[in-house]
C-alpha positions as a Markdown table, in Angstrom:
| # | Residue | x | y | z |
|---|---|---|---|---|
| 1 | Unk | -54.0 | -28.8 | -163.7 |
| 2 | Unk | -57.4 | -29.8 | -163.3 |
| 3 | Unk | -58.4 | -33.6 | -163.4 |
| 4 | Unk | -62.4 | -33.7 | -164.2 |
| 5 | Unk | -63.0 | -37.1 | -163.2 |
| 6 | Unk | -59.8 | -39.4 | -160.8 |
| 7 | Unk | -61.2 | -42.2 | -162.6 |
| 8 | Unk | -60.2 | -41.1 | -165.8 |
| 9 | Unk | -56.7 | -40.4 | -164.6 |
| 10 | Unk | -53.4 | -41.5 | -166.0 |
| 11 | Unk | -50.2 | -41.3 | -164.5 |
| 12 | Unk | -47.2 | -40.4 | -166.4 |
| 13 | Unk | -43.6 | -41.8 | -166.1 |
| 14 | Unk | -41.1 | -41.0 | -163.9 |
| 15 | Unk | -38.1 | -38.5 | -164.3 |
| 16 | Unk | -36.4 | -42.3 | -163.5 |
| 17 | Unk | -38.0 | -44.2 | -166.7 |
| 18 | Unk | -41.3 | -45.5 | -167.8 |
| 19 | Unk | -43.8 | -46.5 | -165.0 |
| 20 | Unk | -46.4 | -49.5 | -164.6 |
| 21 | Unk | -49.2 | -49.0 | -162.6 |
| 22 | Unk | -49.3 | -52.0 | -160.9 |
| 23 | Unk | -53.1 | -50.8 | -159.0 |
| 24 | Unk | -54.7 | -48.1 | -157.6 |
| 25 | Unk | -57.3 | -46.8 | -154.5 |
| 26 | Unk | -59.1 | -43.9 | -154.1 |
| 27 | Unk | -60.2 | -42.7 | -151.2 |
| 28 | Unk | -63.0 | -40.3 | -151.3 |
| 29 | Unk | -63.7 | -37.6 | -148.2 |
| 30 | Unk | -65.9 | -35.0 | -149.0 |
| 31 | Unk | -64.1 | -32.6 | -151.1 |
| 32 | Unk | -61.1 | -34.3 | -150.9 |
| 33 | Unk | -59.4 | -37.5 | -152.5 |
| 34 | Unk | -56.6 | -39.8 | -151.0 |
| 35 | Unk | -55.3 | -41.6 | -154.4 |
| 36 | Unk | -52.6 | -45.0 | -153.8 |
| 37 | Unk | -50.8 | -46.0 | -156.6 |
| 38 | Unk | -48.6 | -49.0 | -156.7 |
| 39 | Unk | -46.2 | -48.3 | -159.3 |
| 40 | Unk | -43.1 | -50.3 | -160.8 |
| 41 | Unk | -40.3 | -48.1 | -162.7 |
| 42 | Unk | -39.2 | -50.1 | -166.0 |
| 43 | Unk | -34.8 | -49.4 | -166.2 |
| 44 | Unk | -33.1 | -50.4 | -169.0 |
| 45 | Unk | -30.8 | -52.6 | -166.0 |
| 46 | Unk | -33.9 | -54.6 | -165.3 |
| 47 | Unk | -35.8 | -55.5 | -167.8 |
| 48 | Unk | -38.8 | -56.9 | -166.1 |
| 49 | Unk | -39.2 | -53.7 | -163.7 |
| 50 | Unk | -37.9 | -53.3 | -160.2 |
| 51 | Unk | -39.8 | -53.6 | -156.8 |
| 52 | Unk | -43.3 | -52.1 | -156.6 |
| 53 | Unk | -43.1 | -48.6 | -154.9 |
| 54 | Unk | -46.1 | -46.4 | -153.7 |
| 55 | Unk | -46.9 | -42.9 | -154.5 |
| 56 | Unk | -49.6 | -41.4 | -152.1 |
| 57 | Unk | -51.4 | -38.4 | -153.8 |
| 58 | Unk | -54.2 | -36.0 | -152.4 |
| 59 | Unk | -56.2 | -34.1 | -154.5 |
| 60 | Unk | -59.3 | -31.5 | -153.7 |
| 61 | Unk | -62.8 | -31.6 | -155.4 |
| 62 | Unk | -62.8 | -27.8 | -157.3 |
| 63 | Unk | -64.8 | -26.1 | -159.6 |
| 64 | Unk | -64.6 | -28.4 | -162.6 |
| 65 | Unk | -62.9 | -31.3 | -161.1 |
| 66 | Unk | -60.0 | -32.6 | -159.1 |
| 67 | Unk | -56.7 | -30.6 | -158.5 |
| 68 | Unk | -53.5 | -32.4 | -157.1 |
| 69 | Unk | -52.8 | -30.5 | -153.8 |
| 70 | Unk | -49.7 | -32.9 | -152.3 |
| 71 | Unk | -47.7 | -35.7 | -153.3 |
| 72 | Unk | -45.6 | -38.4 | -151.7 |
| 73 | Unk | -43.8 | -40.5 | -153.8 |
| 74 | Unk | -41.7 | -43.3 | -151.9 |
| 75 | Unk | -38.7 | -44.4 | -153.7 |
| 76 | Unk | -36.7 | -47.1 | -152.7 |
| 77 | Unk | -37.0 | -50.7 | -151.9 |
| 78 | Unk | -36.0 | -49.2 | -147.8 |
| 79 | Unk | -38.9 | -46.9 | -147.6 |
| 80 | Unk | -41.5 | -49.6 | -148.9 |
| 81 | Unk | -39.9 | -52.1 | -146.4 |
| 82 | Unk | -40.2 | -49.5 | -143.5 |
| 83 | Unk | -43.6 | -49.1 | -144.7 |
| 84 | Unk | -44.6 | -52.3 | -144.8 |
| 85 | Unk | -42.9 | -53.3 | -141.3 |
| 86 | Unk | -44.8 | -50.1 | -139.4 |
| 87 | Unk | -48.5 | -52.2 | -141.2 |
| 88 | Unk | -47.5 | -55.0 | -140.0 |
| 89 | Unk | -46.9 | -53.8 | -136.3 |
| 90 | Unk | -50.5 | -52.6 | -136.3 |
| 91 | Unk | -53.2 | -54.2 | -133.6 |
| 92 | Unk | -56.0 | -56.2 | -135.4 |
| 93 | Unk | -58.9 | -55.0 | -134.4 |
């Protein structure tokens, strides 16, 4: 599927139930696109959404727009900890 402008672009829900888009940054390289999405998945068990997860997507400039080449999608409140702790351990510089 062809995206013509990343701007434009809506994200569907999850297989796991309806998804807020908390925010979003894109990350423009040439012909290339890193997109991070901060996302919450609404369950019927919690009513005013879970914990914010990321999903990481890269997509490639092509004739007549953007296509989605790869996608990470982290899942659970463990692999956004993780995440988090790894950032934090970063020098400033």
């Amino acid at each position: 599927m062809i995206i013509a402008s990343l701007d434009d672009l809506i994200l569907g829900d999850d297989s796991d139930g309806p998804m807020e888009e908390i925010a979003r940054s894109l990350v423009y390289a040439g012909n290339w696109c890193t997109a991070f999405f901060l996302i919450r998945i609404r369950k019927e068990s919690e009513p005013h959404g879970g914990s914010p997860l990321l999903w990481v997507h890269r997509y490639q400039k092509t004739q007549g727009g953007w296509k989605l080449m790869a996608k990470v999608h982290l899942t659970n409140e463990s692999q956004m900890k993780a995440l988090n702790d790894l950032l934090e351990s970063l020098p400033e510089n």
